[in-house]
C-alpha positions in Angstrom: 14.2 -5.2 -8.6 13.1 -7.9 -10.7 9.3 -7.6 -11.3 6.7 -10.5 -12.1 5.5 -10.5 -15.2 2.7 -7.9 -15.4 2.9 -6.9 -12.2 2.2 -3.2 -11.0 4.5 -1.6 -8.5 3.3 0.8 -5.5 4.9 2.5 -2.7 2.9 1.4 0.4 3.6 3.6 3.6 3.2 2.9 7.0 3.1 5.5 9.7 5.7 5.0 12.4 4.6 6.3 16.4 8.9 6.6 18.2 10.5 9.5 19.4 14.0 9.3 17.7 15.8 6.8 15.6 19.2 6.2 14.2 20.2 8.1 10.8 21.5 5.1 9.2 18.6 2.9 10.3 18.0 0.8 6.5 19.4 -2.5 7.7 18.1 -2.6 11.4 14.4 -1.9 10.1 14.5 -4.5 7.3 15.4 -6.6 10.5 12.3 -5.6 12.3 10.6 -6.5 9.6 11.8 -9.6 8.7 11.2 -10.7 12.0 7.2 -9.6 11.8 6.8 -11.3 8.7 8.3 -14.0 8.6 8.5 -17.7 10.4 11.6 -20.2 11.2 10.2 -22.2 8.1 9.2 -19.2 5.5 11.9 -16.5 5.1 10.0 -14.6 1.9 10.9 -11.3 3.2 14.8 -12.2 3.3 14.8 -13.6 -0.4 12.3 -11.3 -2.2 13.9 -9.3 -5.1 11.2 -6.9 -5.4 10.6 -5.0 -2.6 12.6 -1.9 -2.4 12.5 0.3 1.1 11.6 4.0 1.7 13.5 4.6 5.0 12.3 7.3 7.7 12.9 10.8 7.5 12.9 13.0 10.5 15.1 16.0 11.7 18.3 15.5 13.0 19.4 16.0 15.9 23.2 15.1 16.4 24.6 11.8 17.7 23.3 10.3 14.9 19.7 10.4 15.6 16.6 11.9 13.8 13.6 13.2 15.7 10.4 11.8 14.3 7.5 13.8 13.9 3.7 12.9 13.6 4.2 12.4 10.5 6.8 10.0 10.6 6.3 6.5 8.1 8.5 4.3 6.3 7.5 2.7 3.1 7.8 -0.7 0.8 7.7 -0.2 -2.7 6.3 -3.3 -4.0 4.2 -5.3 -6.7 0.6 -4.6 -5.4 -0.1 -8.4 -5.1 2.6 -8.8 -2.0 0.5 -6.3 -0.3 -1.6 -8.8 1.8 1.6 -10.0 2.5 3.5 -7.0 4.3 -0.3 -5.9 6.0 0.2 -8.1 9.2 2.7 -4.9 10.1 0.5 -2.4 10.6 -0.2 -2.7 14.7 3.2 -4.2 15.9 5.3 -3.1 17.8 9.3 -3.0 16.7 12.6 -2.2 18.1 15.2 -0.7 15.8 19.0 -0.5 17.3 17.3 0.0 20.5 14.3 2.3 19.8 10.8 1.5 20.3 8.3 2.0 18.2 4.1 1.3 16.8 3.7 1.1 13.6 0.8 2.8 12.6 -1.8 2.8 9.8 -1.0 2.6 5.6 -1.5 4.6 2.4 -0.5 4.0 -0.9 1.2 6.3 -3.3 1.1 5.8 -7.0 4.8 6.0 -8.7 5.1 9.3 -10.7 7.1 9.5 -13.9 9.4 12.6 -13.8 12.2 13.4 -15.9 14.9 13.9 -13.0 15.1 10.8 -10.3 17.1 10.9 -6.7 18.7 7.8 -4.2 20.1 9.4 -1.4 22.4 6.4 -1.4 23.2 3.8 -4.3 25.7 0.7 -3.4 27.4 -1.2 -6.0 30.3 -4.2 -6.4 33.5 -2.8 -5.3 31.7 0.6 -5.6 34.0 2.3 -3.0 35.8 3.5 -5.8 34.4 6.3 -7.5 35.4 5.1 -11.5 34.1 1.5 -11.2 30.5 2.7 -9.3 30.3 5.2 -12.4 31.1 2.4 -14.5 28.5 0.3 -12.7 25.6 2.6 -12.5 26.3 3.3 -16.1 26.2 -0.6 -17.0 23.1 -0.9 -14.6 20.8 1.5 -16.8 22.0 0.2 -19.8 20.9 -3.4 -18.9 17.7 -1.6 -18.1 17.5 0.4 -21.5 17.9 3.7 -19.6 19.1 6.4 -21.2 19.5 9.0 -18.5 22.5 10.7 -17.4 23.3 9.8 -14.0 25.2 12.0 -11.6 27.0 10.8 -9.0 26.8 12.8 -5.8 28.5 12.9 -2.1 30.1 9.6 -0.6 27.8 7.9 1.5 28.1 5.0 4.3 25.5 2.3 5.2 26.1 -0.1 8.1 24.8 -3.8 7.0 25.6 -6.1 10.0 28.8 -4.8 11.8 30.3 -3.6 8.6 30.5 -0.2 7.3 30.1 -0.4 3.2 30.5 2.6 0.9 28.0 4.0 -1.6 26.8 7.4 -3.6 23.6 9.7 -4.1 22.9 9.2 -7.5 20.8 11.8 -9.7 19.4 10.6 -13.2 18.3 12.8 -15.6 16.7 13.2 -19.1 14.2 10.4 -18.5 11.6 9.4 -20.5 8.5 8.7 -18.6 8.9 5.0 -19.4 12.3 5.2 -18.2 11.5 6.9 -15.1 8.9 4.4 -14.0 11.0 1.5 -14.8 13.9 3.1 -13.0 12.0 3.7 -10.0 10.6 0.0 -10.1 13.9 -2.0 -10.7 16.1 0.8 -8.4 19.7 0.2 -9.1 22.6 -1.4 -7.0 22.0 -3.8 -4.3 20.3 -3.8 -1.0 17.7 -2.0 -1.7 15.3 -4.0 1.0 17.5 -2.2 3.3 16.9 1.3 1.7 19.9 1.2 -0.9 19.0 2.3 -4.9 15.8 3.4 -4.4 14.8 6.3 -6.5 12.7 9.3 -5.5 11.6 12.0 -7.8 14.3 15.0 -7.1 13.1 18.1 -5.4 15.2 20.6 -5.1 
């Protein structure tokens, strides 16, 4: 996630009103929200490099479907200045793969610098194969002057479009603070609008 220079980097939440919504929902919800924010002659959204998504958690329920509580959000992490940008969402009303939903009112959170990071799925160049997306992620902190050790966890898939492409969890440990804010600013991997490398602080 390439950041201005200077800027400051938040996670801004917004509280989602549905009753259920697909699992492996990244891609259709950057859709929704491309479609709120943007005009036939201004595609920002589509072509921003730094904004990163927080994708909804709920309880699953089989059929590949989550139940979504009251307190059920999704969230942009994002330099603070885009945030006039993204506001116009808060209000609307989106459909995701078929589900309805309100989005609701915001809150920011502050990144926290821990030593041990978490993204529940990490996607990489040819990264179907486990030795090149070790390789990769290795190469990717390196080029960010991480030091960490990163742990690659259970195979994942993500749908983008009508095609089904292959990633990892990902756990990076021994971070410095430094590192552990830059990490969770510049995310690793691609598509991270749609949810992909996007680092959370672990809890076991």
């Amino acid at each position: 996630m390439n950041m201005p220079n200077g800027g400051h980097v938040i996670d801004l939440y917004f509280h989602l009103q549905g009753k259920q919504i697909g699992a492996d929902h990244g891609y259709a919800l950057y859709g929704a929200i491309s479609r709120v924010l943007e005009s036939a002659g201004n595609q920002w959204f589509h072509e921003a490099n730094d904004i990163g998504l927080l994708p909804v958690r709920g309880r699953y329920v089989g059929q590949g479907k989550l139940a979504l509580g009251r307190g059920a959000r999704f969230g942009l992490r994002l330099p603070v200045e885009r945030i006039p940008k993204v506001l116009p969402l808060a209000g609307k009303r989106i459909e995701i793969n078929g589900d309805k939903f309100l989005v609701g009112t915001t809150m920011t959170s502050a990144l926290i610098p821990t030593p041990v990071l978490y993204a529940h799925l990490v996607t990489t160049k040819n990264g179907e194969d486990e030795t090149r997306f070790d390789e990769e992620s290795r190469r990717q902190l390196q080029a960010l002057d991480i030091k960490g050790t990163p742990q690659r966890g259970p195979r994942r898939i993500v749908t983008i479009k009508d095609k089904k492409v292959v990633g990892y969890s990902l756990l990076v440990t021994g971070l410095t603070a430094d590192e552990s804010i830059r990490l969770q600013e510049q995310g690793l991997g691609g598509r991270r609008k749609m949810g992909c490398g996007v680092f959370l602080p672990w809890k076991r």
